[in-house]
C-alpha positions in Angstrom: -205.2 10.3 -20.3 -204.2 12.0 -23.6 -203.4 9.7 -26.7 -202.2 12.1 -29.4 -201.9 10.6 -32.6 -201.1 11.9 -36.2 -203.5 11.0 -38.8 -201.3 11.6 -42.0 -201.9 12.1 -45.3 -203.0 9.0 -46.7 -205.3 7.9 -44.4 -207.7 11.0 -44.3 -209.0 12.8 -47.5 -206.9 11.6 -50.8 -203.5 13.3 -49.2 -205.2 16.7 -48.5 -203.3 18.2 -45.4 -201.5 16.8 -42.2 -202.8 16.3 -38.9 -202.9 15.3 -35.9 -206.0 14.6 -33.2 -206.2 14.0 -29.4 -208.4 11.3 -27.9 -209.0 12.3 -23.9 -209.9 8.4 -22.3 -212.3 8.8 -20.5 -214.7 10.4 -21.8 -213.7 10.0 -25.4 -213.4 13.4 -26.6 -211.8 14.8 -29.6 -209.6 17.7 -30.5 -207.9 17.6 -34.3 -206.0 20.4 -36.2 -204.4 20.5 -39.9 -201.0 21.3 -39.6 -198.1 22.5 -42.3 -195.5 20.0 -41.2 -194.9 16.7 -39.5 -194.3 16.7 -36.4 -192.8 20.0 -35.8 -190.0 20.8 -38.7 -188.3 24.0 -37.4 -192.6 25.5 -37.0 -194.0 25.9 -33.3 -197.7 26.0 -34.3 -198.4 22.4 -34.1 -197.1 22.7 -30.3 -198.6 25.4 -29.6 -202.4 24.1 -31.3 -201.9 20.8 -29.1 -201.1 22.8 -25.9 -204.3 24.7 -26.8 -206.5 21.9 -27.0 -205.1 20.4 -23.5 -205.4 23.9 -21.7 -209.2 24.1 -22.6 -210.1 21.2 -20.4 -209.1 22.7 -17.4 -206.7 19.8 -16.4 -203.3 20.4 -13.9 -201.6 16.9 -14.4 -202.2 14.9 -17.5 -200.4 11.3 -19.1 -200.0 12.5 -22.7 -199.5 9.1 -24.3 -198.3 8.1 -28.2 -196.8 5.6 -30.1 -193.3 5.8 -31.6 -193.3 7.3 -34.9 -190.6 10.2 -34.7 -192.3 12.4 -35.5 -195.0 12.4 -33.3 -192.4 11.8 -30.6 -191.2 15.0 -31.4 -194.7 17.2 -31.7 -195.3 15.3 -28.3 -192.0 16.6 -26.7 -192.1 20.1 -27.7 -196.3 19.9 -26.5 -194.7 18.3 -23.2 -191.9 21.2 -23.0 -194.6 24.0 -23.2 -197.1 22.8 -21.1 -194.7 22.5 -17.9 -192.6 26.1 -18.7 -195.0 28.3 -19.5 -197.8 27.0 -17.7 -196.4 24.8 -14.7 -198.4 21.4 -15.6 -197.2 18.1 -14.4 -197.0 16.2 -17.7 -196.3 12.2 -17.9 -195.1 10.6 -20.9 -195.8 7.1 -22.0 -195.7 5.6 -25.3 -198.2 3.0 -26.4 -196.5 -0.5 -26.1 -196.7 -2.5 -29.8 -198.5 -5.3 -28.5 -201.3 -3.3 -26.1 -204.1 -4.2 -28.8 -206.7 -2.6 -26.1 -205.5 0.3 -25.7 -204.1 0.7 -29.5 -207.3 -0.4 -31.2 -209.4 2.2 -29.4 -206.7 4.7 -30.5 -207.3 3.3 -34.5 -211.1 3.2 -34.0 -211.3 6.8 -32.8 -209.1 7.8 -35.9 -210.8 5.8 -38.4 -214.0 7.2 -37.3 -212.0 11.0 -37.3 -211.1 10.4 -41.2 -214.3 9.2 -41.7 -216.3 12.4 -40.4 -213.5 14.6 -42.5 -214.3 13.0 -45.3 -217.9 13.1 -45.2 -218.1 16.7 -44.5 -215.0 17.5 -47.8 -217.8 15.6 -50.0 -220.2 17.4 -48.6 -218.2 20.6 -49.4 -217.9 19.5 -52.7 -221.0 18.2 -54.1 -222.5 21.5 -52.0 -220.5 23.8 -53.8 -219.4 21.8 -57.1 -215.8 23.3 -56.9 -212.9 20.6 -55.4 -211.4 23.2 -53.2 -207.2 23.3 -53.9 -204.5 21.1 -51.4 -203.5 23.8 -49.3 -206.9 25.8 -49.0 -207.5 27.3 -45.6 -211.0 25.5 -45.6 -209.1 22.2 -44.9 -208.2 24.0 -41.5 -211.6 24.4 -40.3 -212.8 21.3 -41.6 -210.6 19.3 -39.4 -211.5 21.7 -36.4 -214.9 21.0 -37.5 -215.0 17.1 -37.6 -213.6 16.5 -33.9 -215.9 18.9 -32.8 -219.1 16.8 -34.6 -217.6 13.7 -33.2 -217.5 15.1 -29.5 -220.7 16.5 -29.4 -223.0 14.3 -31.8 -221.4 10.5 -31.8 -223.6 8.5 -29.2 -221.4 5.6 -27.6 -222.6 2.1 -26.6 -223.6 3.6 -22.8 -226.2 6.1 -24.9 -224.4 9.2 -24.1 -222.0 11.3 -26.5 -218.2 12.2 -25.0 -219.5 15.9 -24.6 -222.1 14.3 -22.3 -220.0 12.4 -20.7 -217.6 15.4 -19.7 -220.3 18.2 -19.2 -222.6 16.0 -17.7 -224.9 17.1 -20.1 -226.3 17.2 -23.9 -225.3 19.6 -26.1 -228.7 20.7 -27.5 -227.0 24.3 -29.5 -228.4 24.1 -33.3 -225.6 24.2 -36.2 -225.9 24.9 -39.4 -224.0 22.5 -42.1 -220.4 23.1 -42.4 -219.5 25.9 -45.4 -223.5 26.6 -45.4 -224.1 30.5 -46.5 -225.4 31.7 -43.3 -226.5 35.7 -42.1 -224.2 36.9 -38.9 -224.3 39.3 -36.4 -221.2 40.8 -36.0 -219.9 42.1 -33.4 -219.7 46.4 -33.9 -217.8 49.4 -32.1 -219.7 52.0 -30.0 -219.3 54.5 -33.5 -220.6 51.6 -35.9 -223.6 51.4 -34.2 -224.6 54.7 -33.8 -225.0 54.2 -37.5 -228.5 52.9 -37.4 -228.9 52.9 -41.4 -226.0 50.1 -41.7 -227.6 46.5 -42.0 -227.2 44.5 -38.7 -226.5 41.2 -40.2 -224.1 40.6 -42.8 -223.5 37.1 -45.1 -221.3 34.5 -43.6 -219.7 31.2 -44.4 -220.1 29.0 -41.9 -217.5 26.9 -40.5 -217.5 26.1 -37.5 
């Protein structure tokens, strides 16, 4: 089951950006993206970053569930009206019923601890870099990318296994640098560029995810 929920201003990083996270139960993982509107506003890109996120796990029939707020009633509708056009998944809708506290209060823990790991890694940014980046800086975009990602991959639960490991089956043992570290990359080069063996091979890098 998918709960989608919209994390908005005030309740992540001092009314940075918009966004809005999915929750997968079970296993507990985590897909988030910063968005220039809420819900949808006349722009398809939230839709389309939400159908993303749902197509990468593979699934034919999903129960994309929210509360609702109108606006996430919307994003959730237009998510819904892409995922069974253009890619012929069976999609039921449900909306989280006021008094379900269960199901509602794992839906608020696994945003509190979302805007929790955002924030951490925008003080990080800052004291790292000693510059508060502006309000609409692309940075914000990868940081939210960034913080579901941590979450998935990194957060042990109370049975001692992460979501990751819980999906995969798995750990997820890859090495990461810190988020907006300076790092040296390897990109990737045409046939001509590398016949050009004078030219460095690795070139500087921000790293963000």
């Amino acid at each position: 089951m998918f709960h989608l929920i919209l994390c908005s201003w005030d309740k992540t990083m001092r009314r940075r950006f918009l966004s809005f996270s999915f929750l997968i139960i079970p296993p507990g993982l985590t897909y988030s993206h910063a968005v220039p509107c809420k819900g949808t506003a006349g722009s398809r890109y939230p839709a389309r970053q939400a159908v993303y996120s749902i197509k990468q796990l593979g699934y034919s029939k999903i129960i994309l569930k929210s509360d609702n707020e109108p606006a996430i009633l919307e994003l959730r509708r237009a998510a819904c009206y892409i995922l069974r056009k253009e890619h012929g998944m069976t999609v039921i809708e449900e909306e989280s019923p006021v008094e379900d506290h269960q199901a509602n209060g794992v839906v608020e823990n696994a945003n509190g601890q979302f805007g929790g790991m955002a924030h951490t890694l925008n003080d990080h940014l800052i004291a790292n870099y000693g510059w508060t980046p502006p309000t609409k800086h692309p940075v914000y975009t990868w940081l939210i990318n960034h913080s579901s990602f941590l979450l998935t991959r990194f957060q042990v639960g109370v049975d001692g296994k992460t979501a990751w490991q819980r999906f995969k089956g798995k750990q997820y043992k890859r090495s990461l640098p810190m988020f907006a570290e300076h790092v040296l990359y390897l990109p990737v080069r045409t046939t001509e560029q590398r016949k050009n063996k004078l030219a460095p091979k690795w070139e500087d890098g921000i790293f963000l995810g």
